[in-house]
N, C-alpha and C positions, 0 to 999 in steps of 0.2 A: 729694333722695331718688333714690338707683340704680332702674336697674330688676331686674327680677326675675334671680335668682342662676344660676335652674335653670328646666331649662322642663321639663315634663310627661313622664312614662315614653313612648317610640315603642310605634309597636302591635308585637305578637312576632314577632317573626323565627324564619320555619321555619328549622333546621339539618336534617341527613340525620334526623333522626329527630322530634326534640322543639322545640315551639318555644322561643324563648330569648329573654325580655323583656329589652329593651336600654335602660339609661339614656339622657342626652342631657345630661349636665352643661354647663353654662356655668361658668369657675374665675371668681370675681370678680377683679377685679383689684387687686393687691397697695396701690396708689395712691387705691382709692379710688373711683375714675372712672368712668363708663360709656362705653364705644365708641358711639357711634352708626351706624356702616356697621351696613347687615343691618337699621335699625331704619326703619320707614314715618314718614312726615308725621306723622300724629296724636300716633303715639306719641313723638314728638320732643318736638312741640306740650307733651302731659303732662309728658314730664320738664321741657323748661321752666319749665312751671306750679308744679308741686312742688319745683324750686327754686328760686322765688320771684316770679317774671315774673308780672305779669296775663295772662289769658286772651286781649284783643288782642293784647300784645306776643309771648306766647309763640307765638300762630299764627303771628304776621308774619315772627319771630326763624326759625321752625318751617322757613318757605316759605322764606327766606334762607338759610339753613344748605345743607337740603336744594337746593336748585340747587348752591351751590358745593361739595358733598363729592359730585355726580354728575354734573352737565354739566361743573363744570373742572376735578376730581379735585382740588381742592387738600387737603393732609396737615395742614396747621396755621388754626388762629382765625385767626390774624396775616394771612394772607392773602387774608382775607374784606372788601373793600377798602370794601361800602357800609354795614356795621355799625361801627358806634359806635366810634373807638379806645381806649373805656372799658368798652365790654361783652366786646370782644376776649378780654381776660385773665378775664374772669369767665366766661367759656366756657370757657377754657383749663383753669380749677380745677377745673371739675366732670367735663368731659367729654374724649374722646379720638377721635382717627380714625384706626382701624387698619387694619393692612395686616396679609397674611399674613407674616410673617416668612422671606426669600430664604436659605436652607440653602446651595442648590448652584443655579447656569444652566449649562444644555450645550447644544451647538447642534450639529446632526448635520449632517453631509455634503450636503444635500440640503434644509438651511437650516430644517428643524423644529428648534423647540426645545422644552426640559421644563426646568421649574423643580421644584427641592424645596424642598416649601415647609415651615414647624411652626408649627404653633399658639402660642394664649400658654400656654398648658399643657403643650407641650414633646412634641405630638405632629404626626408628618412623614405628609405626603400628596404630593401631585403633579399637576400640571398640564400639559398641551403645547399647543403653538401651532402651527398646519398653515399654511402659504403653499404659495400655488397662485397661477394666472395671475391667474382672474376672483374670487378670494374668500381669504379668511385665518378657518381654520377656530379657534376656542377648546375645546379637551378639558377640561372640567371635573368636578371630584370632587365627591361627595357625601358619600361618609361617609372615616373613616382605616380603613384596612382592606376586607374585603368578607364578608359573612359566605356566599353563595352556594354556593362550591367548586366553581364550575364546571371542569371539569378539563381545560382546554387552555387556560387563562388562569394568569397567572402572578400577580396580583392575588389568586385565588382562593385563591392556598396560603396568604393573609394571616391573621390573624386580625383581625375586627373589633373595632376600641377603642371608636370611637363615633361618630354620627353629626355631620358639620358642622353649625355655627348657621347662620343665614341672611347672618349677617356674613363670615364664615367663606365661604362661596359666591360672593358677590355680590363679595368681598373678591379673590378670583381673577382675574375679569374687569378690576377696580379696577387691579389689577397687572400683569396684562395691557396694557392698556393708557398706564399707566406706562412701562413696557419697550419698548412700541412708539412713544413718544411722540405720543399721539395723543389729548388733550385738547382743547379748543378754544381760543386765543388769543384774546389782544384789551382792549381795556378794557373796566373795569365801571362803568359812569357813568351807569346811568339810576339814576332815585329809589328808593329802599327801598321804594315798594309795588308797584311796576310792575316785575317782573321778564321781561316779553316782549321778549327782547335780537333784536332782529330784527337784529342786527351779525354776529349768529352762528348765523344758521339755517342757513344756507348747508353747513355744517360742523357742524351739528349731525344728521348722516343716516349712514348708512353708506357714501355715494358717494366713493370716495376714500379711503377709510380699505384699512389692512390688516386688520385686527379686524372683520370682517363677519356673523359668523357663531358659534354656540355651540351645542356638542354638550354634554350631559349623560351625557358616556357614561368620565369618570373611572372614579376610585376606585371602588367602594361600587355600590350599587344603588340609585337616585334614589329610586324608588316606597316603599322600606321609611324612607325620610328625608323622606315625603311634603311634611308642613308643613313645615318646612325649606326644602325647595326650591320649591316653591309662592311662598313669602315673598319668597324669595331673586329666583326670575324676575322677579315682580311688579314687584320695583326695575328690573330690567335693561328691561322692559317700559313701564316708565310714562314717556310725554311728557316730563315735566318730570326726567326720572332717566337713564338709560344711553339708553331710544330706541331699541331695537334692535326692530324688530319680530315675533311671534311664527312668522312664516310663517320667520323667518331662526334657530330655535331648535329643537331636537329631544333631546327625550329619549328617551333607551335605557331598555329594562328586558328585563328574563330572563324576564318572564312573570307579574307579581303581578297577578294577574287581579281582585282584589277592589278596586284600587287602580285601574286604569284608565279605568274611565270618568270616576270625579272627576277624574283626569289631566287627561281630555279638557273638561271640564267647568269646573274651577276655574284651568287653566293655559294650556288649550287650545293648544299648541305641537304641533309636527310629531313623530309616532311612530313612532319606530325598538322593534324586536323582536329580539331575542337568540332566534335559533329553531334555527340549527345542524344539524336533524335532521328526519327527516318519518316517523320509526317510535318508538313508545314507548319501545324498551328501548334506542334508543341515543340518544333524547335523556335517558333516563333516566339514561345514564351518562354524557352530556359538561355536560349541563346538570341537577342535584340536585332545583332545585324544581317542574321536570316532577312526580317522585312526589306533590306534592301541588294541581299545578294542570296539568291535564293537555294534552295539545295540541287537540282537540277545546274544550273550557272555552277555550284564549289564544284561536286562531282566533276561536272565537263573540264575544268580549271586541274582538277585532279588530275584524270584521264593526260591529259594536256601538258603533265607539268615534267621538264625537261630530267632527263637522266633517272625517272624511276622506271625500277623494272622490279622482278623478281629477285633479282637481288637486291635490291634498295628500293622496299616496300615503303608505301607510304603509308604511314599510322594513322589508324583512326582512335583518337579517343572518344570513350564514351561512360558519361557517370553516370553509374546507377543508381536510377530515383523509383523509391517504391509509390509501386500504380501511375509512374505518370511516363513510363520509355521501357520498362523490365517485362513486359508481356512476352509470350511465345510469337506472337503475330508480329510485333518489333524485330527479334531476331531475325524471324523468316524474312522481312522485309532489309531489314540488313543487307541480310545474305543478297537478295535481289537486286538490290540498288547494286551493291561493288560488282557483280557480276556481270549486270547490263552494262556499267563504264567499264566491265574488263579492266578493274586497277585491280593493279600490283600491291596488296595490301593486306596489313594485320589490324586485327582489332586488339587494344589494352580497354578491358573491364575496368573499371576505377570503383569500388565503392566509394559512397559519399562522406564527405568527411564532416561533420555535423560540426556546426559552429553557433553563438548564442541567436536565435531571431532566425534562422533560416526556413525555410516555407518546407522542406522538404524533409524525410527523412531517407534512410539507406535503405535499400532492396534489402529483403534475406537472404543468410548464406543462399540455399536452397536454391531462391530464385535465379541467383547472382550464377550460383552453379549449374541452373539449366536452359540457361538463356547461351551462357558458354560452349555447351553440350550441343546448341543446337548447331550456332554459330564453327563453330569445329566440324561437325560432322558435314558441313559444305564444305570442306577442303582450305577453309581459313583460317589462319592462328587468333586464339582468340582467349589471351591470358589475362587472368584475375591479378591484376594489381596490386601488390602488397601492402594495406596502409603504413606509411613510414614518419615517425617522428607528429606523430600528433598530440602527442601530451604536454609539445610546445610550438603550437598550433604550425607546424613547418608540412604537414601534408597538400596535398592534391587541392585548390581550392580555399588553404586558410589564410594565405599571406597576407596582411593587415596589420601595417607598422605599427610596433608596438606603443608609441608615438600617438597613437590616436586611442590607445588605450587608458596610457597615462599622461596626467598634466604633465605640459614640456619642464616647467620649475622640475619636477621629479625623476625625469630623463637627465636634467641637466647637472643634477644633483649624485644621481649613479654615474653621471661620467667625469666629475668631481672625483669622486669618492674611488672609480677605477684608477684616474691618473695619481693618486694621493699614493694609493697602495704602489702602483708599478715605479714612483715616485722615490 
């Protein structure tokens, strides 16, 4: 028995005016089969069960599985070396371990890269990977599209298709780390109940790796894709799964104020904030869902939100627009607002990443520099974001499947023309 086709209506999505109830289809799959990425323990467990396994076997089968499609990323049954080479293939018939589907890889100048990635339903998102000295950052999507309109985001002139599944999330990282070759080696030779491979703890942490780190600040807007991404961490989070610890994970949001504290509550990861602006009418115009969740309500929501402190500040981002937020009276009002909420917080500078049609351009150094200056000198961190990877468009703000750039024939034709070569 599959699991279920379709998951539940998301809650509504404010647009500029009306909300707008957003499906969340799941396509079944043409074969039959159920993916298991995106899906937890228990629920594996079930589908076991209901395709035929007893209740111990399908735990045990459950606990097996899950290790190997998370601590060694393997793609295929066949490579699950302490299950049965007879239950192999009857895994194989039922079930599938999927990846996002690799569109397009570009690696910019400066060694970031963005993948375009599609769905099995033939819709394109995006992903980017940040290297730096001490850490290698992950940009992850949430939904295809964005439904926000934030209007110095180029993301925002999208329209939203639909929100990622938890497979679909978790499924990034998955390939991520693929691409970085960074699974854990070694053989698998303890007994089928005893899965504590102490051969491979050493390497089972983030020390050493390039893939250290996960931003939720893709596609889409995390918070409107709540369970989704709640699911989807949870994998990336759990001991016996990806392992990546929550102090090393942040989600972004634009301000869903009704949605943050379960954030904080049910996910409990590090809080970045889409704030841009410290007066009404001009976050009202660079950020949309100000008009319905105001700056006073995000603040309070901020102040409010479970487990930040000084040590686990909550980020304020903010992009700088020349003459419309970069004044000295903006900083000083900064500083006011985080101090009157008493948040535990830093500011990230972003200069603007200029994309074709944008209304706005980027503050000057200069500006950029002493708006920082002010910002700092009230006892707040307040760092100039480095543009990274923008000469294929993978910065701050550009992410715009390339898909809508090019006719799909010509996408479909590069990915011809990839599989011909790797062929």
């Amino acid at each position: 028995m599959n699991a279920p086709t379709s998951l539940p209506v998301s809650m509504p999505i404010p647009g500029h005016i009306d909300p707008v109830p957003v499906p969340r289809p799941v396509t079944p799959r043409e074969d039959g089969r159920t993916d298991l990425i995106g899906l937890p323990r228990p629920q594996i467990a079930t589908l076991f069960q209901d395709a035929g396994l007893d209740a111990k076997a399908a735990k045990l089968r459950a606990k097996q599985v899950f290790h190997w499609l998370y601590h060694r990323g393997v793609t295929e049954f066949e490579a699950m070396t302490d299950i049965a080479k007879t239950m192999r293939p009857w895994l194989a018939e039922r079930f599938v371990i999927g990846r996002p589907d690799v569109v397009e890889a570009q690696v910019s100048t400066d060694g970031t890269r963005k993948w375009l990635l599609r769905t099995a339903d033939g819709h394109d998102f995006e992903m980017v990977f940040i290297p730096d000295a001490d850490r290698g950052t992950l940009c992850v999507s949430s939904q295809v599209g964005c439904t926000l309109n934030c209007r110095f985001c180029h993301t925002g002139t999208m329209k939203l298709v639909r929100n990622l599944t938890p497979g679909e999330i978790v499924g990034q990282v998955m390939l991520a780390r693929d691409a970085l070759g960074e699974w854990p080696k070694g053989s698998m030779a303890s007994a089928a109940d005893d899965l504590d491979l102490d051969e491979d703890e050493g390497s089972y942490t983030a020390d050493g790796r390039l893939l250290t780190n996960i931003v939720m600040m893709g596609m889409g807007e995390p918070l409107y894709n709540f369970d989704n991404v709640r699911d989807a961490l949870k994998l990336v989070m759990d001991g016996d799964g990806l392992a990546l610890s929550k102090r090393r994970i942040t989600l972004s949001t634009a301000g869903v104020v009704p949605m943050m504290a379960r954030a904080g509550e049910e996910i409990g990861v590090n809080l970045a904030v889409s704030l841009h602006a410290v007066t009404k009418d001009v976050r009202d115009e660079i950020v949309p869902i100000n008009r319905k969740f105001g700056l006073e309500e995000l603040l309070q929501a901020c102040a409010d939100y479970p487990g930040a402190s000084n040590a686990r500040r909550i980020t304020f981002e903010y992009v700088m627009l020349k003459d419309r937020n970069d004044s000295d009276d903006d900083a000083r009002e900064l500083v006011r607002l985080i101090k009157q909420y008493k948040l535990p917080a830093k500011v990230n500078l972003i200069p603007f990443n200029p994309w074709p049609g944008a209304p706005y351009e980027c503050s000057t150094p200069e500006r950029v520099k002493r708006f920082a200056e002010i910002v700092f000198e009230a006892g707040i961190s307040a760092p100039v974001r480095t543009p990274r990877g923008r000469d294929i468009d993978a910065a701050c703000g550009q992410l715009k499947t390339a898909a809508e750039r090019r006719s799909r024939a010509e996408m479909d034709r590069l990915a011809a023309e990839k599989q011909a070569a790797l062929g």
